[in-house]
C-alpha positions as CSV (number, residue, x, y, z in Angstrom):
1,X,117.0,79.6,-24.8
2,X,116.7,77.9,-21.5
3,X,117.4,74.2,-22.0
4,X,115.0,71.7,-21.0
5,X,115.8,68.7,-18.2
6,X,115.7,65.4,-19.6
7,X,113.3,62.4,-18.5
8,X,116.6,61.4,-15.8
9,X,117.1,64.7,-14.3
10,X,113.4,65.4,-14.0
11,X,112.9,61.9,-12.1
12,X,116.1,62.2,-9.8
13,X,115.2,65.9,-8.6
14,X,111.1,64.8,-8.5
15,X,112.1,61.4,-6.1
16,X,115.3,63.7,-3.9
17,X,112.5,66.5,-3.3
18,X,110.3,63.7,-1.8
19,X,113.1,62.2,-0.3
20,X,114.4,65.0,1.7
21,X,110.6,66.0,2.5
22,X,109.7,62.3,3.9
23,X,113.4,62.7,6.0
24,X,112.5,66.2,7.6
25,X,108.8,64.8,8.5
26,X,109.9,61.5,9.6
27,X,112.5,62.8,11.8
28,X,110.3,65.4,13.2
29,X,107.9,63.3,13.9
30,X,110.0,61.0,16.0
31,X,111.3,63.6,18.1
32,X,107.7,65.1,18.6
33,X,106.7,61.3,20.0
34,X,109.8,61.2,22.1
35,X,109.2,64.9,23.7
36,X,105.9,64.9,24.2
37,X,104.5,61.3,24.4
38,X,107.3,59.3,25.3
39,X,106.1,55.5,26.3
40,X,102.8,55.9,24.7
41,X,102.4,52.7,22.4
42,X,101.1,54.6,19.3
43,X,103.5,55.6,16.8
44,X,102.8,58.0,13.7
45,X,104.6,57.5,10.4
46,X,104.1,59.2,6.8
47,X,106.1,56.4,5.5
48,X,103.1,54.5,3.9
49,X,101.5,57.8,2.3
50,X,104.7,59.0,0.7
51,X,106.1,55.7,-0.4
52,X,102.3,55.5,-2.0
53,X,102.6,58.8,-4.0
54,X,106.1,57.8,-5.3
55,X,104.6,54.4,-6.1
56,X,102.0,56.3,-8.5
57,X,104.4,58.5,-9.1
58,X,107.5,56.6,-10.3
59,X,106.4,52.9,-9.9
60,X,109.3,50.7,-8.2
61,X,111.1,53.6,-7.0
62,X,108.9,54.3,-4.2
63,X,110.6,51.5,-2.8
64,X,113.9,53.3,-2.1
65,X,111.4,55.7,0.0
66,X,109.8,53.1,2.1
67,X,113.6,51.9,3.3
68,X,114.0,55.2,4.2
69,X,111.5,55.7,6.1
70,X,112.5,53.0,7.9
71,X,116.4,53.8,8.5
72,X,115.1,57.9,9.6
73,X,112.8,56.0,11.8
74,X,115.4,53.8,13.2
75,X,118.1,55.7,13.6
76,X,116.2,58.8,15.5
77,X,114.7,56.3,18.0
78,X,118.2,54.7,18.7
79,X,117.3,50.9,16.9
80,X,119.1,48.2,17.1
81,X,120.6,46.2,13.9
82,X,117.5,43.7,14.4
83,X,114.9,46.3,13.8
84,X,116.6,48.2,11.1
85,X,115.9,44.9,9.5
86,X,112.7,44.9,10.9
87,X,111.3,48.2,9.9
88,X,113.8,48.8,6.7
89,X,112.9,45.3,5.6
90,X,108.9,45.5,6.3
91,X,108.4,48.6,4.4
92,X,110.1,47.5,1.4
93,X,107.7,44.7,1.0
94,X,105.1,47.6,-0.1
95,X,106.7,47.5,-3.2
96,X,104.5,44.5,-3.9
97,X,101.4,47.0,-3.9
98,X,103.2,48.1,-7.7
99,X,102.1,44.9,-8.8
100,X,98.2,46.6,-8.4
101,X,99.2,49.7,-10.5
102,X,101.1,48.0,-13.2
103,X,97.8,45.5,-13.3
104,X,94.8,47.5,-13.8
105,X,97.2,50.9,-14.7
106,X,97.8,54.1,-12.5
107,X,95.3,55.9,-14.0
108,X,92.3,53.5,-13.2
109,X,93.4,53.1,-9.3
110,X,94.3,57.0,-9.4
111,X,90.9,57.7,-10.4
112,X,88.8,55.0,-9.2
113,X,87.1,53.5,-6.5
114,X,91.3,52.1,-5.4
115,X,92.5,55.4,-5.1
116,X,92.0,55.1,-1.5
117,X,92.6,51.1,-1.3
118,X,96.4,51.3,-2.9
119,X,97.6,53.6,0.5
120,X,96.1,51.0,2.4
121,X,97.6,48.2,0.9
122,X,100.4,50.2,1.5
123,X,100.4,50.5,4.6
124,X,99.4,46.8,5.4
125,X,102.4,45.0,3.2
126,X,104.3,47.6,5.3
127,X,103.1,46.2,8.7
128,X,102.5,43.1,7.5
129,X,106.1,43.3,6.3
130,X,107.6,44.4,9.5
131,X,105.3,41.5,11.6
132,X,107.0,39.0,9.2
133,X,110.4,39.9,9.4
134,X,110.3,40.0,13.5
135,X,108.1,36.5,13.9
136,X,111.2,34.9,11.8
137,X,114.0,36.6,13.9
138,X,112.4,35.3,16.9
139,X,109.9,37.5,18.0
140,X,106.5,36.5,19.6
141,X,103.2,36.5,18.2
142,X,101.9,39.5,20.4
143,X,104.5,41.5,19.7
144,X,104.6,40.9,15.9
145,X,100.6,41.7,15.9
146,X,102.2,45.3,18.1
147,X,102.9,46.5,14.3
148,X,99.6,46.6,13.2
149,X,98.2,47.9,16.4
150,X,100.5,50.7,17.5
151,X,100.8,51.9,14.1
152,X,96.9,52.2,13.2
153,X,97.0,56.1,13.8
154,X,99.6,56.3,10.4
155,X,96.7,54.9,8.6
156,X,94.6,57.5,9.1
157,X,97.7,60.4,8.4
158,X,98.0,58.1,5.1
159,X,94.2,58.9,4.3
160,X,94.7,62.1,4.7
161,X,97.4,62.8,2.9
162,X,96.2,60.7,0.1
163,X,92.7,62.6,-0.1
164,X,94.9,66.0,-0.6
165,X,97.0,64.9,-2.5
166,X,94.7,63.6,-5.3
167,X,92.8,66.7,-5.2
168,X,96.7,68.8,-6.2
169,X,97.1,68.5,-9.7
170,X,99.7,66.2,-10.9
171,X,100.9,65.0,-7.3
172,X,99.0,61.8,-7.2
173,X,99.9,61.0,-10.8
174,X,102.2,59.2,-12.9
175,X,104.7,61.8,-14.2
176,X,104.6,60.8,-17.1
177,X,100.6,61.3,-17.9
178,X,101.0,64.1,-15.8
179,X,103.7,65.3,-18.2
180,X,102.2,64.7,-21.4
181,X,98.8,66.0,-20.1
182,X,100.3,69.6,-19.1
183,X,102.4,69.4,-22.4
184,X,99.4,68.4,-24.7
185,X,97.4,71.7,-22.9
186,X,100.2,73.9,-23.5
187,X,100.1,73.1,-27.7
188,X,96.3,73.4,-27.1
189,X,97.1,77.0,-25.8
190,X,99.2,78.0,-28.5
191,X,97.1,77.0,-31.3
192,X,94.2,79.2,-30.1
């Protein structure tokens, strides 16, 4: 008899899958933009969508995802310390969208009318985040109000990807539900 992953292993393959996945896109992405549309303003980043599947997901571990966004993001476009800080930094202040999923539960923003409102607050606390950390380490106001601007393309990627992913089963989900949903059809199977 096969034996069965526990709740640990489950979470730490599940959060390494996405972690891995987010690193291969990211990175791609950055040296698509620096091949083919180098000093073009806009920037493209799946950092907001994936740190907002973990987020329903896993909860607060979506935040180790949006700091890695950042460092892939960084380090493939040659960053200095300051905007490691910057972008590391910004994105983890998304983890205050959690506070919205642990308030009205997952499965109502999952579901609801804030499926699609929980990327985007995503996304803003990320930009928002990264505006913040560069206004205090001396940045000016233009070029902190640059991260909302040049990054308005990821927003709609984010969309996207959230749309899809909603309609997969269990992807936009907390594993857990997700879990005890497939297991509570599989003892329905077995009693017919």
């Amino acid at each position: 008899m096969k034996r069965q992953r526990s709740w640990k292993e489950y979470r730490a393959i599940d959060l390494t899958i996405w972690a891995l996945a987010l690193a291969v896109f990211e990175f791609l992405i950055v040296r698509a933009a620096n091949w083919w549309f180098p000093g073009q303003p806009f920037t493209v980043s799946l950092a907001a969508a994936v740190a907002s599947i973990v987020y329903m997901r896993w909860g607060w571990w979506g935040g180790l995802h949006a700091v890695e966004a950042g460092l892939v993001f960084c380090f493939f476009s040659g960053a200095t310390p300051a905007q490691y800080l910057i972008y590391c930094g910004g994105n983890l202040c998304s983890i205050l969208a959690v506070l919205l999923l642990t308030r009205l539960g997952k499965e109502r923003v999952r579901t609801g009318h804030l499926s699609l409102v929980f990327p985007l607050l995503v996304q803003l606390l990320m930009q928002g985040g990264r505006a913040l950390i560069a206004l205090a380490l001396g940045a000016r106001p233009e070029t902190a109000a640059g991260f909302f601007t040049t990054d308005s393309l990821s927003l709609l990627f984010t969309f996207v990807i959230i749309w899809i992913a909603r309609k997969l089963d269990g992807v936009y989900e907390d594993q857990k539900h997700y879990l005890l949903r497939v297991h509570d059809a599989e003892g329905e199977e077995r009693r017919r």
